[in-house]
C-alpha positions in Angstrom: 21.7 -46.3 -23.8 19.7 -43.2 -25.1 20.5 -39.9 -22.3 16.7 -39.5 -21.5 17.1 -43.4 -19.9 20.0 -41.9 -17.7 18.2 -39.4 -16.6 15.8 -40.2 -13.1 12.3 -40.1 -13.2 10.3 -37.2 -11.3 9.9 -39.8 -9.1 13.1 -41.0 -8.1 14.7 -37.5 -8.3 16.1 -36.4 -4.7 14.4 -39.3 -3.0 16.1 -39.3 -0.2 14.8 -35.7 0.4 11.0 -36.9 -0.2 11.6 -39.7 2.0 13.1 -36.8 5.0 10.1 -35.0 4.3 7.7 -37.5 5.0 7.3 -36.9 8.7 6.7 -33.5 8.5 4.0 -33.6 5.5 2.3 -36.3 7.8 2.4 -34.1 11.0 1.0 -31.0 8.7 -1.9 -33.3 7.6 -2.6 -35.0 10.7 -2.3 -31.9 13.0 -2.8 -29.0 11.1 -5.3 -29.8 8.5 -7.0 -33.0 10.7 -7.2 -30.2 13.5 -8.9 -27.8 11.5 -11.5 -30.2 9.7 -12.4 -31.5 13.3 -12.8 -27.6 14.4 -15.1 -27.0 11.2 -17.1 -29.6 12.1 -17.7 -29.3 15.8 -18.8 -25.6 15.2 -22.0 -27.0 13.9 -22.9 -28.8 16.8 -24.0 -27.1 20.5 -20.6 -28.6 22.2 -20.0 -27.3 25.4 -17.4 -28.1 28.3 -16.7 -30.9 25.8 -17.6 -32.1 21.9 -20.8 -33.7 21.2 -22.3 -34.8 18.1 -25.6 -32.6 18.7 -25.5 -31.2 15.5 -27.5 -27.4 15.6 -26.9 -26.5 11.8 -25.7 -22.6 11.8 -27.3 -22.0 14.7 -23.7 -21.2 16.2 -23.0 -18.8 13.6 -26.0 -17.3 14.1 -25.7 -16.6 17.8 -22.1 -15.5 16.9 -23.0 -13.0 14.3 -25.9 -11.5 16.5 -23.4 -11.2 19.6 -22.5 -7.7 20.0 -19.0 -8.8 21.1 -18.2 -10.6 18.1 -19.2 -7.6 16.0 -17.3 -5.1 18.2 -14.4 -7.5 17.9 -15.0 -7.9 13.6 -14.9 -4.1 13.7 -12.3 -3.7 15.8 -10.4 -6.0 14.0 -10.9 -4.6 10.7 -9.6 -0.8 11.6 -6.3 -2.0 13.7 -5.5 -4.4 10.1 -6.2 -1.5 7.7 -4.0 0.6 9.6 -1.5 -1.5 10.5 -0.9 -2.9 7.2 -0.7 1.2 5.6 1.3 2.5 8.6 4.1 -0.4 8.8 4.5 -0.6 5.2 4.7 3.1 4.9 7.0 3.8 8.1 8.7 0.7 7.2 10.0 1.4 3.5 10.5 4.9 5.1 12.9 3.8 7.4 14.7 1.0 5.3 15.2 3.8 2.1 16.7 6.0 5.1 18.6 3.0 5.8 20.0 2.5 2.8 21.6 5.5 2.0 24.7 4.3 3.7 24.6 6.4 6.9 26.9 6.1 9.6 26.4 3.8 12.0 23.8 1.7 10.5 24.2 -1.7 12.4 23.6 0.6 15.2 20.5 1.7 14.0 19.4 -1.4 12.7 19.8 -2.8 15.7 18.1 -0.4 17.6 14.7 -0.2 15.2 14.4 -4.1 15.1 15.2 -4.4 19.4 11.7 -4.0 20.0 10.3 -7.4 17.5 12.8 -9.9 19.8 10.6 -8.9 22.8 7.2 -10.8 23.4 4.0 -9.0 22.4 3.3 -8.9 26.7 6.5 -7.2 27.1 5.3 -4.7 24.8 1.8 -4.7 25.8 2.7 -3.9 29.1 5.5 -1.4 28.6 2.8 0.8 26.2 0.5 0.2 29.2 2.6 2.2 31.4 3.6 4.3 29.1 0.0 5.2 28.2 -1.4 5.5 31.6 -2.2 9.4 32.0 -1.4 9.2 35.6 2.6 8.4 35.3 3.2 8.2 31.4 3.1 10.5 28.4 0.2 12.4 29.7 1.4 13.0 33.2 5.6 14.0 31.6 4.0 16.7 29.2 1.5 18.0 31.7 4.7 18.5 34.3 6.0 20.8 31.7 3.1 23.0 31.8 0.7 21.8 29.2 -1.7 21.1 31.8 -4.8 20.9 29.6 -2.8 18.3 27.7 -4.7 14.8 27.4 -3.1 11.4 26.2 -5.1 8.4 27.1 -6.5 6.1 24.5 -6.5 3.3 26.6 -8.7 4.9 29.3 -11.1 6.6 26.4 -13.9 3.6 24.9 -13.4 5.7 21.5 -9.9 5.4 20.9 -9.1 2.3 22.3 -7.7 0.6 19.3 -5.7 3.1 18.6 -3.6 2.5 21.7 -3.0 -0.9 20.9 -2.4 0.2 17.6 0.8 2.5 18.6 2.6 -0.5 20.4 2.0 -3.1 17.8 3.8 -0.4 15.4 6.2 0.1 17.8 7.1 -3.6 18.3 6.1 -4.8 14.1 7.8 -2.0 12.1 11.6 -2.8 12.7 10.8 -6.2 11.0 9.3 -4.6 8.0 12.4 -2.1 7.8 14.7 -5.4 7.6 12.6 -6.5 4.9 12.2 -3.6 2.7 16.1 -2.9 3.3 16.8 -6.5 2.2 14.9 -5.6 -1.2 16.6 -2.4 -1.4 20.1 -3.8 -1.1 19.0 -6.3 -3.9 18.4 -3.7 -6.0 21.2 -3.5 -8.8 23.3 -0.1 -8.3 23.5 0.7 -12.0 19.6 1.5 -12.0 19.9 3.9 -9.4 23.1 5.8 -12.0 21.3 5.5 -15.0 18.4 7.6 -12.8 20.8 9.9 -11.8 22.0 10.4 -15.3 19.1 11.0 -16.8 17.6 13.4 -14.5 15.1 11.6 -12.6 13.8 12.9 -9.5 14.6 10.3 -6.4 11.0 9.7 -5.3 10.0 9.0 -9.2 12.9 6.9 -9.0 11.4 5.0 -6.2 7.7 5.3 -7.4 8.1 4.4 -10.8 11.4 1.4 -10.8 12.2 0.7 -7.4 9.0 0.1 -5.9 7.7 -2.1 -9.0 11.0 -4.3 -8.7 10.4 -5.2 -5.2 7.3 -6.6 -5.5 7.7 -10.1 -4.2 9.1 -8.6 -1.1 6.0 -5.9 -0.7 3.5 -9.5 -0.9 5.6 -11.4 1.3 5.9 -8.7 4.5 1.9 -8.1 3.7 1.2 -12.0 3.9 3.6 -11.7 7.2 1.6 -8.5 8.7 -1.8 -9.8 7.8 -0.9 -13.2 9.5 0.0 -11.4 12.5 -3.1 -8.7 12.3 -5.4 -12.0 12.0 -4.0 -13.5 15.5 -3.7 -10.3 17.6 -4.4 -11.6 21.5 -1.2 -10.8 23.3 -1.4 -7.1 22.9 -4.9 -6.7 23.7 -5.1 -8.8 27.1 -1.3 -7.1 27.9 -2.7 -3.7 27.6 -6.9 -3.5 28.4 -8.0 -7.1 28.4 -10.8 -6.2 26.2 -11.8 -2.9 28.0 -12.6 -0.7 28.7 -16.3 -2.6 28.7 -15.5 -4.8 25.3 -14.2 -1.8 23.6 -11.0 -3.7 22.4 -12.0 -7.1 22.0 -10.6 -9.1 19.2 -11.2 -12.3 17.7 -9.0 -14.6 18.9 -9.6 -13.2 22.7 -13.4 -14.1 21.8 -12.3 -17.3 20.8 -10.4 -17.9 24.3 -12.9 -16.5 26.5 -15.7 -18.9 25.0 -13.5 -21.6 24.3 -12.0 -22.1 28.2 -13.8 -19.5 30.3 -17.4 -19.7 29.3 -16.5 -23.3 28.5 -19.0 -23.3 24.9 -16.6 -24.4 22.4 -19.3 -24.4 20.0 -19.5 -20.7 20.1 -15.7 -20.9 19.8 -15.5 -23.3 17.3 -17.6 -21.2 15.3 -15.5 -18.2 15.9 -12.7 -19.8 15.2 -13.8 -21.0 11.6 -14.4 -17.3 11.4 -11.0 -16.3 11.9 -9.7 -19.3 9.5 -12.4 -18.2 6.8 -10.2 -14.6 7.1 -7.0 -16.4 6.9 -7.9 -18.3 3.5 -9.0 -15.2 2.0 -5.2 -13.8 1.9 -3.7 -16.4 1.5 -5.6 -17.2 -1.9 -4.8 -14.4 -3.3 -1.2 -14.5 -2.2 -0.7 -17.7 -3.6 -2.3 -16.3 -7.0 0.1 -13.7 -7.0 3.1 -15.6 -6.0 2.4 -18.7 -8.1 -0.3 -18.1 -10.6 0.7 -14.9 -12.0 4.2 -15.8 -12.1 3.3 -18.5 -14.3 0.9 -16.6 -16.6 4.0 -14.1 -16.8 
């Protein structure tokens, strides 16, 4: 017998594992993809406490896109995920190439910069509340040292709103990036960092030029990982201001639970809600380009 007949087919190869997997591919496809097909479609149609096939064509989008809400929400959305994404990368490699440079007590550190991602964004949200409020946090500590012009309150302040929010989802997210951006470092081979030091380079060429290159895989996986997060932003908003002051801080997915089970139109949120999964597929394809396409071009 020829050794390409011993060998199994694509087919048969780790069967057992395809069979185990079964369940979960039907869940993802019954669930996840049947639950988002029905929400597609159900945003065209003027469904209110519950769906109806009354189909309105994109007269929900419409109405959503006119909303001032909504846009306050889009705009909102997109200055707390530009920011987060250049802040927590930036604070994050940062702190993981301080990290890395085999300090003393570095579990303790560790530990201490990713403490505040094992607490629930409400936690959080309400800790940076307190914190934030001029009357007994930041504001009212420096003014009792005598800078009593001093004012601290972007959660009181319709300008600055999202900037507040902004502080404590750094504050909780930016540990995890460290871990992440450590993790690459570690895997970085030590010889490259000797031959840089032999030749001369300077360490921030160093990193610029080879390091940062080499970790690329980890830089798209902890942006996939922020944006995802950035995308779904509702805890920290409702913690902190529940969309005020006015709708100053309203998000997406807080517009999608308001119209979904308070005003009870889940057209309106079933339009949003496509939305919010149209800004989902637009990372994720290129992601997958870059992960999986270019990779293969290479």
């Amino acid at each position: 017998m020829s050794s390409a007949g011993k060998r199994p087919s694509q087919l048969t190869r780790n069967l057992s594992a395809k069979i185990a997997s079964i369940p979960m591919m039907l869940t993802a496809l019954v669930i996840f993809v049947g639950g988002t097909a029905w929400t597609v479609f159900y945003s065209f149609t003027n469904s209110r406490l519950l769906p109806r096939l009354n189909f309105v064509g994109f007269n929900q989008y419409e109405r959503l896109w006119a909303a001032p809400r909504w846009n306050v929400a889009v705009e909102n959305l997109a200055i707390y995920g530009v920011l987060m994404l250049i802040f927590s990368l930036l604070i994050g490699f940062v702190l993981a190439a301080l990290m890395d440079q085999k300090i003393r007590f570095e579990d303790t550190f560790r530990t201490i910069f990713l403490y505040p991602f094992a607490l629930s964004f409400i936690v959080t949200g309400l800790v940076w509340q307190w914190l934030l409020n001029p009357d007994f946090g930041v504001q009212a500590v420096v003014r009792s040292l005598g800078w009593t012009s001093f004012t601290f309150d972007p959660l009181y302040d319709q300008r600055i709103v999202i900037y507040g929010i902004l502080i404590a989802a750094l504050w909780q997210g930016t540990g995890l990036v460290m871990c992440l951006m450590l993790a690459g470092l570690r895997g970085i081979d030590e010889d490259i960092w000797k031959a840089a030091r032999v030749d001369g380079i300077p360490t921030w060429r160093t990193y610029v030029q080879i390091i940062i290159p080499m970790m690329r895989p980890v830089f798209i996986t902890t942006l996939v990982i922020i944006a995802a997060s950035i995308v779904k932003v509702y805890d920290l908003v409702v913690a902190q201001t529940s969309g005020g002051p006015g709708i100053s801080s309203e998000v997406p997915a807080k517009y999608v639970y308001d119209y979904m089970f308070h005003a009870q139109n889940l057209g309106q949120g079933f339009a949003a809600s496509t939305m919010m999964l149209l800004s989902v597929i637009i990372i994720v394809i290129p992601w997958a380009y870059l992960e999986f396409g270019g990779r293969k071009h290479a």
